[in-house]
C-alpha positions in Angstrom: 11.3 0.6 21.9 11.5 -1.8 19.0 14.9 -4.0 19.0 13.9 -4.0 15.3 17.3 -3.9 12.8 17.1 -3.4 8.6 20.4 -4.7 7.0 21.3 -3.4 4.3 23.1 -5.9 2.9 20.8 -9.1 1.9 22.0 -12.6 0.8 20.0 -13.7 -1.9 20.1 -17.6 -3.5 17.8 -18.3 -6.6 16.9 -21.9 -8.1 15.7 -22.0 -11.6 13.4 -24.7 -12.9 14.9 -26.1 -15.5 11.7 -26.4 -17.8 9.6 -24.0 -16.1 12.2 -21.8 -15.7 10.6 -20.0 -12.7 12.5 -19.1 -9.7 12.4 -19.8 -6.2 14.4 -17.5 -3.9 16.0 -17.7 -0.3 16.5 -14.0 1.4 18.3 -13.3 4.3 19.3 -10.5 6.3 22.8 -11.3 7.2 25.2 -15.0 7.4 23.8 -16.5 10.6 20.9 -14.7 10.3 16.9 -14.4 9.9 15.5 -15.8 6.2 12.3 -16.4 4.1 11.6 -18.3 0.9 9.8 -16.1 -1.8 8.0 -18.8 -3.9 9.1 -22.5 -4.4 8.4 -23.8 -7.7 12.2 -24.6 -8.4 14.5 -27.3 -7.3 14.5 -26.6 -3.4 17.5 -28.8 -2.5 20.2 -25.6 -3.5 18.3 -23.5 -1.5 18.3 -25.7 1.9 21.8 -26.7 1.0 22.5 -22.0 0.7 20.3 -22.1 4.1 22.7 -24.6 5.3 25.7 -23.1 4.5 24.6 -19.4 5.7 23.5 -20.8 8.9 20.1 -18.8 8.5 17.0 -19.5 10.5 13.7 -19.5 8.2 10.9 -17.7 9.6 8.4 -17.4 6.7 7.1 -18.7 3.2 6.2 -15.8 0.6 4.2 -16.3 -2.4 3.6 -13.9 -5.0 1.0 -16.1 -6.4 -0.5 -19.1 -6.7 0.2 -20.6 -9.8 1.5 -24.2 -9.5 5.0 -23.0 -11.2 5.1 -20.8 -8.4 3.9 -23.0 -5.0 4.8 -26.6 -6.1 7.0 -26.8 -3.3 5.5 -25.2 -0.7 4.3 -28.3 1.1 8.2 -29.6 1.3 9.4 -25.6 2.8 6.5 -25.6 5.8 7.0 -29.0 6.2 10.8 -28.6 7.0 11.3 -25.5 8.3 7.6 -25.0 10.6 6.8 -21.8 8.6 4.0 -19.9 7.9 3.2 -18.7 4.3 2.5 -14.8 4.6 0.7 -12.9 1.4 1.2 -9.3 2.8 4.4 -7.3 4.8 6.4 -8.9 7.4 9.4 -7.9 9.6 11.4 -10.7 11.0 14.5 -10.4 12.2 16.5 -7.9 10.1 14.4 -8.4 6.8 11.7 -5.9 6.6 8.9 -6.7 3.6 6.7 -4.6 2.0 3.5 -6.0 0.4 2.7 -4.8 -3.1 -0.8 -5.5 -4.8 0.4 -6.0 -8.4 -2.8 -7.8 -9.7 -3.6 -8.3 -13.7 -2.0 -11.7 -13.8 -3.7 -12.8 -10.8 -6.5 -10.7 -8.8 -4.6 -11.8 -5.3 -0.7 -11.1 -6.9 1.6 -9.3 -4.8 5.2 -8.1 -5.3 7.4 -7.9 -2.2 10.2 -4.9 -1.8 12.7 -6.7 0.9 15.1 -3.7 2.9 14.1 -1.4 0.3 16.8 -3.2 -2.0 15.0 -5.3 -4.2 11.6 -6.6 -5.6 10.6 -9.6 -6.0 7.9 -9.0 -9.1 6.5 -12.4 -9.4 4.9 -13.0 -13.2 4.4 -9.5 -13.5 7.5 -8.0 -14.6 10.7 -9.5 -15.8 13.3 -8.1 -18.3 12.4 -7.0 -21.3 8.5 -8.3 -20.9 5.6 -8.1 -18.9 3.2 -10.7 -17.5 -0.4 -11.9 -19.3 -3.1 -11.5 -18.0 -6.1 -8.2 -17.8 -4.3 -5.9 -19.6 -5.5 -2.7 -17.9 -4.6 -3.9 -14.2 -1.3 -4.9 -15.6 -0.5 -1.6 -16.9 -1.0 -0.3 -13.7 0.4 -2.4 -12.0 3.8 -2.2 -13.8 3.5 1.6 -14.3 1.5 2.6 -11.5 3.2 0.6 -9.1 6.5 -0.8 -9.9 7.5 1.9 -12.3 7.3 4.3 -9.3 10.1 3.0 -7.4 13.6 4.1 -7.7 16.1 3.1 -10.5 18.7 1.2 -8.6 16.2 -1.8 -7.0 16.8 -4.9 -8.2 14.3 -6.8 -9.7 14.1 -10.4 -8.6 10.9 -11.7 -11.3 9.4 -14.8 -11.0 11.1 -16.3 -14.0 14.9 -16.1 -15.2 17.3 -12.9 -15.1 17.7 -10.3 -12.8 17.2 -7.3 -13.5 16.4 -3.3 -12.1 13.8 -1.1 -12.1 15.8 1.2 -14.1 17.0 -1.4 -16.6 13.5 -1.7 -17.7 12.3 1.5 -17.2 14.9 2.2 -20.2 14.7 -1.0 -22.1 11.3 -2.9 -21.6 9.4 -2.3 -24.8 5.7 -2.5 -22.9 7.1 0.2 -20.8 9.0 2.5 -23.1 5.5 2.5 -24.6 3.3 2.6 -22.0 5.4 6.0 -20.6 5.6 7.6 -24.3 9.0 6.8 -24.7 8.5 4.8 -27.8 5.3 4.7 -30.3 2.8 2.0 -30.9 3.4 -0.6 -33.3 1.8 -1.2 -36.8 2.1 -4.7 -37.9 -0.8 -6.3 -39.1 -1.3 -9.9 -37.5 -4.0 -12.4 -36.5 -4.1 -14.2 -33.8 -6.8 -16.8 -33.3 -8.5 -16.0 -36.6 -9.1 -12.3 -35.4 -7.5 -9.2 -37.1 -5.0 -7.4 -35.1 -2.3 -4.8 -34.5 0.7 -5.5 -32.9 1.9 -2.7 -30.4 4.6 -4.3 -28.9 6.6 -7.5 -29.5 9.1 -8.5 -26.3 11.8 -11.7 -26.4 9.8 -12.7 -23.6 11.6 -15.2 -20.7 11.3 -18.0 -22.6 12.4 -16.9 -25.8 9.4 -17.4 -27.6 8.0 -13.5 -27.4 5.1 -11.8 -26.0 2.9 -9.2 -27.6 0.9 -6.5 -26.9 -2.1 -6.6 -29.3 -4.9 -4.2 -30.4 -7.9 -5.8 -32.2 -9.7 -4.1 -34.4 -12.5 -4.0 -32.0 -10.4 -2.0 -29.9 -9.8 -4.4 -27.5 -5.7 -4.9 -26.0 -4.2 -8.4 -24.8 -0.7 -9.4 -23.9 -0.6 -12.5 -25.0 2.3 -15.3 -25.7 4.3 -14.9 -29.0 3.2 -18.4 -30.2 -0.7 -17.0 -30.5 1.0 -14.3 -32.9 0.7 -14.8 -36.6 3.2 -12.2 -38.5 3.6 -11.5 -41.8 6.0 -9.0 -41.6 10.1 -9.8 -41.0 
């Protein structure tokens, strides 16, 4: 018989990077308890100060993906703690992790659900955008995937504020389009010289947008806002 134990309860500590603005996150099942590191391309010292202060014992290193904003610091975690980094589930103590393929903005991308509580999404999904990247694996993998589970997990993305599932099941534009909710866009843009339509415009993380475009070939991006020329507004 498994001694295995899910709390309920988790401790979470984020770092933000204060140009990147990606996050790195320390999980834990209880104070004095088991913890793992989801990505680590933020200031790390908070983090081993939280680990400090919770008395937690880290057992693993969890990347959603390999992007430098996202791993810069992984050296520093294995090298302090003796951990493994793990790209799939895990139990460890009382955290239990499950795996999700969320690829589009990287073939190997994963998001993690910790205790059935919350998801770490990675560059996938954040509030109010989506990630870049193929556009029909990350359609699926927002809709297909994240989209199918429940309202009240929260969302832990890979770059600034929390969020829930059912936050942006209401509010994300790429969403409330992609589920019918809302209709395509109209605007007329260009971006890189090419004529376009813009479906969706999002704020995006860092303030400076992100678009869902349809070229006139009948090709769809998501793109940064910068790449967007508007004439409209």
């Amino acid at each position: 018989m498994s001694n295995f134990v899910i709390y309920t309860n988790v401790i979470v500590e984020r770092s933000l990077h204060p140009d990147w603005l990606s996050n790195a996150y320390v999980i834990a099942d209880r104070p004095g308890g088991t913890a793992i590191f989801v990505d680590s391309g933020a200031p790390l010292e908070p983090l081993f100060e939280a680990v400090e202060r919770h008395r937690l014992h880290v057992t693993h290193l969890l990347t959603t993906h390999a992007d430098h904003d996202h791993i810069a610091g992984d050296a520093e975690i294995t090298a302090r703690y003796g951990v493994p980094i793990v790209k799939g589930d895990l139990q460890t103590g009382g955290l239990s992790i499950e795996a999700l393929p969320t690829p589009g903005h990287k073939d190997d991308h994963l998001a993690f659900v910790v205790n059935g509580k919350l998801c770490c999404t990675g560059d996938v999904l954040f509030k109010d955008a989506v990630g870049g990247g193929d556009f029909a694996q990350i359609r699926s993998s927002v809709m297909d995937v994240l989209m199918q589970l429940p309202d009240e997990l929260r969302v832990l993305p890979g770059h600034t504020d929390e969020t829930t599932i059912g936050r942006e099941r209401e509010h994300n534009p790429f969403v409330r389009v992609w589920s019918g909710v809302d209709p395509d866009g109209t605007e007329r843009v260009r971006v890189g010289g090419e004529e376009a339509t813009l479906v969706v415009w999002s704020p995006d993380y860092d303030g400076k947008g992100k678009a869902w475009v349809r070229f006139d070939d009948g090709r769809d991006a998501i793109i940064g806002g910068s790449r967007v020329e508007r004439t409209e507004g």
